[in-house]
C-alpha positions in Angstrom: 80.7 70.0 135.3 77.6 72.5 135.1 78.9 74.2 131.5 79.2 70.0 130.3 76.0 69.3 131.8 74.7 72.5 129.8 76.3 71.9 126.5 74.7 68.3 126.3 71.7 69.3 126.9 71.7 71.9 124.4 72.9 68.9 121.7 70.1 66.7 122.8 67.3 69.8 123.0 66.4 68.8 126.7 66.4 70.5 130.2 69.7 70.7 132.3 68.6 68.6 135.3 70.8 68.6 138.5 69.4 65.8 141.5 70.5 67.2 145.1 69.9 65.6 148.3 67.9 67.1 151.6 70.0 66.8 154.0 73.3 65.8 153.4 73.5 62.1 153.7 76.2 61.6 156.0 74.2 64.7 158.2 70.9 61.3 158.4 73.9 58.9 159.2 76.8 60.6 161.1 75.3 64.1 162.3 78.0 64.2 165.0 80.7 64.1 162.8 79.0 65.5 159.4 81.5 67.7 157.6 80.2 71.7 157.5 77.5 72.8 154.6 79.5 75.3 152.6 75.8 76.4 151.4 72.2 76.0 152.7 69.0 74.4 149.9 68.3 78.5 149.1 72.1 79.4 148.6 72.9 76.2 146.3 69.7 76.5 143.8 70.6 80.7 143.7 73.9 79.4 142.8 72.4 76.9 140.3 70.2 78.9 138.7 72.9 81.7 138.2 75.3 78.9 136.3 72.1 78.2 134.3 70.6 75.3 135.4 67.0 74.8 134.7 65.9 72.4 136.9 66.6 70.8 140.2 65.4 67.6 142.2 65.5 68.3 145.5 64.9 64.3 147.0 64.8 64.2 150.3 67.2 61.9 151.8 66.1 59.8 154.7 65.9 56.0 155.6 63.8 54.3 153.2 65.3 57.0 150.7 68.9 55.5 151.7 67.2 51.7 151.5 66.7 52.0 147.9 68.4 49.3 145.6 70.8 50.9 143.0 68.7 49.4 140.4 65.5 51.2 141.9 67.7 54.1 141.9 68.1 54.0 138.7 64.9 52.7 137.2 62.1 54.8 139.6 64.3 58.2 140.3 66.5 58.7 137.3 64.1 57.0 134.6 60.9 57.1 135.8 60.6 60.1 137.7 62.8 62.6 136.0 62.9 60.7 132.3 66.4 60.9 132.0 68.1 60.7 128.7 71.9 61.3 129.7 73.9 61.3 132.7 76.8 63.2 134.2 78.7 61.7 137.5 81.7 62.6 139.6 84.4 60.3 139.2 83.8 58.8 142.5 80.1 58.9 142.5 78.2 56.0 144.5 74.3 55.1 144.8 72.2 53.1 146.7 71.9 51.0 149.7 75.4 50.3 151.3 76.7 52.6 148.3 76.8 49.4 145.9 75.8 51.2 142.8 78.7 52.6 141.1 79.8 53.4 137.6 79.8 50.2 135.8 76.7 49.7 137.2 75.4 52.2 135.6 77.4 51.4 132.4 75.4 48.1 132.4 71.7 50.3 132.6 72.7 52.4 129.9 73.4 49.8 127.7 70.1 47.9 128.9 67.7 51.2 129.3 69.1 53.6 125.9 70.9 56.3 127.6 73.9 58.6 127.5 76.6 58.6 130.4 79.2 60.2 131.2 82.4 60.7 134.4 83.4 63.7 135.2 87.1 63.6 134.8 89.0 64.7 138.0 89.4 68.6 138.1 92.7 70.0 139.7 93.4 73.4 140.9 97.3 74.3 141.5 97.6 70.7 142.3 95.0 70.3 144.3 91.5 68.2 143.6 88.7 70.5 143.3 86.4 69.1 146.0 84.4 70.1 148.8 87.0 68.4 151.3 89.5 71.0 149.5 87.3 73.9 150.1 86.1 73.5 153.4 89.7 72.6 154.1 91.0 76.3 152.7 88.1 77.6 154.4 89.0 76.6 158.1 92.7 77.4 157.8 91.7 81.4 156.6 93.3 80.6 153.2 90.3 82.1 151.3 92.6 83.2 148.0 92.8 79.1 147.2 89.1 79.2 148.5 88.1 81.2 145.9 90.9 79.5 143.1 88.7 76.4 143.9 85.3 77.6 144.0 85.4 79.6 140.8 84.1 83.2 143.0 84.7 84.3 146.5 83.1 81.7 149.2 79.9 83.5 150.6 76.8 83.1 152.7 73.9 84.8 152.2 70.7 85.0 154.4 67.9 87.8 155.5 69.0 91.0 158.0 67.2 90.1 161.4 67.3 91.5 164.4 70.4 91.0 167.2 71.1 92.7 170.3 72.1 96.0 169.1 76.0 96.0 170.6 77.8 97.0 168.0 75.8 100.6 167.9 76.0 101.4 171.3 80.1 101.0 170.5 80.5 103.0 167.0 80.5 100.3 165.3 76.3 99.3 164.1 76.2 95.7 162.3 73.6 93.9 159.8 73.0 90.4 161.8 73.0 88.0 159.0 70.8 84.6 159.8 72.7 81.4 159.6 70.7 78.5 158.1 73.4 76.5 159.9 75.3 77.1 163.4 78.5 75.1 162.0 79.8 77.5 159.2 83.1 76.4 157.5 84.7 79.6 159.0 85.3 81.8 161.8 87.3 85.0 162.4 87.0 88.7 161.6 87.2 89.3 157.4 87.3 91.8 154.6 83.9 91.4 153.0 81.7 92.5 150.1 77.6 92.4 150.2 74.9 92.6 147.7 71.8 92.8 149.1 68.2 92.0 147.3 68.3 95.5 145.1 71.7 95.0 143.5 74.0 97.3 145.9 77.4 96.2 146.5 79.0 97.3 149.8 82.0 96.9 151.7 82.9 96.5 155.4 84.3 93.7 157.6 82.1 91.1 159.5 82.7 88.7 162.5 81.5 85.4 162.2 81.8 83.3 165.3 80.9 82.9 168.7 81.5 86.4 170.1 83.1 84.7 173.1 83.9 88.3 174.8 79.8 88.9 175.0 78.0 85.7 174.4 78.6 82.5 175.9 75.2 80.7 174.3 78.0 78.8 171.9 75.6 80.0 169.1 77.5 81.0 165.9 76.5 84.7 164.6 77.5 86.2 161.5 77.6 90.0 161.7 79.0 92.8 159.3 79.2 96.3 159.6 79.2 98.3 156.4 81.5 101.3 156.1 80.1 104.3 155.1 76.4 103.4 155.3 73.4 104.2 157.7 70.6 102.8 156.2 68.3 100.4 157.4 68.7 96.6 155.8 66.0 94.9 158.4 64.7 92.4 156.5 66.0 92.2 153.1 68.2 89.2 151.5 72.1 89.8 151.9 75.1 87.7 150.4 78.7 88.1 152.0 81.9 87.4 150.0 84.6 86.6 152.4 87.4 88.6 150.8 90.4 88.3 153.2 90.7 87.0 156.7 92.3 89.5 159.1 92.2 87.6 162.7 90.9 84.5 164.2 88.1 85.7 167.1 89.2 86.6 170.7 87.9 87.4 174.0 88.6 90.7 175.5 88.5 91.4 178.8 85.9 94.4 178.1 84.3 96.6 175.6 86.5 98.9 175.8 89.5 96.6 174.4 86.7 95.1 171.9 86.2 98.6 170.7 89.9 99.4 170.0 90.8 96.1 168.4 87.3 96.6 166.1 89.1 100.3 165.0 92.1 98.3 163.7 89.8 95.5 161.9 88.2 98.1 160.3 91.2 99.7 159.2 92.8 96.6 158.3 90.0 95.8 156.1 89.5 99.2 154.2 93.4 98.7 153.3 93.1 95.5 152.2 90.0 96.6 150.2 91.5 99.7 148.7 94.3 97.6 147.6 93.1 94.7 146.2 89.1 95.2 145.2 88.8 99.1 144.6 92.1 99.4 143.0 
């Protein structure tokens, strides 16, 4: 959709322009039962820019944003305030209060107002739709392969090194504490993973991402990798985490000492899996 968006733009000598909502608009309506972000605002314009988007609306989505009239929608956000010229849509794209715009709606404006439109023909994968619902779906059941088949890349959350409690170096095993923008990540277990942190170093180790139910019980989720072969200091600085492989679903221990052991074999488990499949 991006590399369509791109190409048009180039034809008509204008700006590719991509219009986001802040927050998700089922997260104003439905926050209970909002599906999981698979990225935070930072993490989805990095991504944009890096597929070559130039600009991005960020409009933030709350009531009288959601009140607006699909012909208001049109005429003060797309025309007015970012002067479109041509359009790209999903194929199931709606707008407006009560979601009554849709695309012949907009087939009727662009007759009316002078500009280009296009749907985004559905995009399959194996099969499958290429959607958010598919991803998030891959993402909970550990199949991160047909994540990644989906996505284009390996899933990943990125986020600044902050300070934690310091458990994993008093047990051999010192992590980077990652911060989550969100505390309902599409995941959870114990996975391969690759990092890249704000200086352009690639690294490899396995993180946990979960609840830590053997030494937490704040129900808080924590995102935690330990980096093999590496002792420097990360405090502070931006990391990404490409979820590589899933190796186990999290579990409580009855103490450190059985966390310890069953750490060993993650680690080992992922350092195969990485020699095999990444550093081959």
């Amino acid at each position: 959709m991006l590399a369509r968006l791109k190409e048009q733009a180039s034809a008509l000598g204008l700006r590719a322009c991509v219009l986001t909502f802040e927050p998700h608009p089922l997260e104003l309506f439905a926050p209970r039962t909002a599906p999981t972000r698979l990225t935070s605002l930072r993490e989805k314009l990095e991504l944009l820019a890096a597929h070559g988007v130039e600009c991005v609306q960020v409009s933030r989505f709350n009531r009288a944003y959601a009140n607006r009239s699909p012909q208001d929608f049109i005429e003060q956000v797309l025309l007015q305030g970012l002067g479109m010229r041509w359009l790209l849509i999903g194929d199931d794209f709606r707008f407006g209060a009560r979601r009554a715009g849709d695309f012949a709606l907009l087939q009727e404006a662009s007759a009316k107002h002078g500009f280009g439109l296009e749907a985004m023909r559905t995009v399959a994968q194996d099969g499958v739709r290429v959607s958010s619902s598919a991803v998030r779906s891959a993402l909970a059941a550990g199949r991160l392969a047909e994540a990644e088949a989906l996505l284009g890349r390996p899933y990943s959350i990125s986020g600044r090194v902050v300070q934690g409690d310091k458990l994993g170096r008093t047990i051999g095993y010192p992590t980077a504490n990652v911060q989550l923008r969100h505390n309902r990540p599409p995941l959870y277990g114990i996975f391969a993973v690759r990092t890249l942190d704000g200086k352009g170093n690639t690294r490899y180790g396995a993180a946990s991402l979960g609840l830590r139910p053997t030494v937490d019980d704040s129900g808080r989720a924590r995102l935690e990798v330990h980096l093999f072969d590496f002792a420097g200091d990360l405090y502070g600085q931006h990391l990404r985490i490409d979820f590589l492989h899933k190796i186990r679903d999290e579990e409580k221990f009855a103490d450190l000492e059985s966390l310890k052991k069953r750490i060993a074999r993650d680690c080992d488990e992922a350092r195969d899996f990485l020699a095999a499949s990444v550093r081959a």
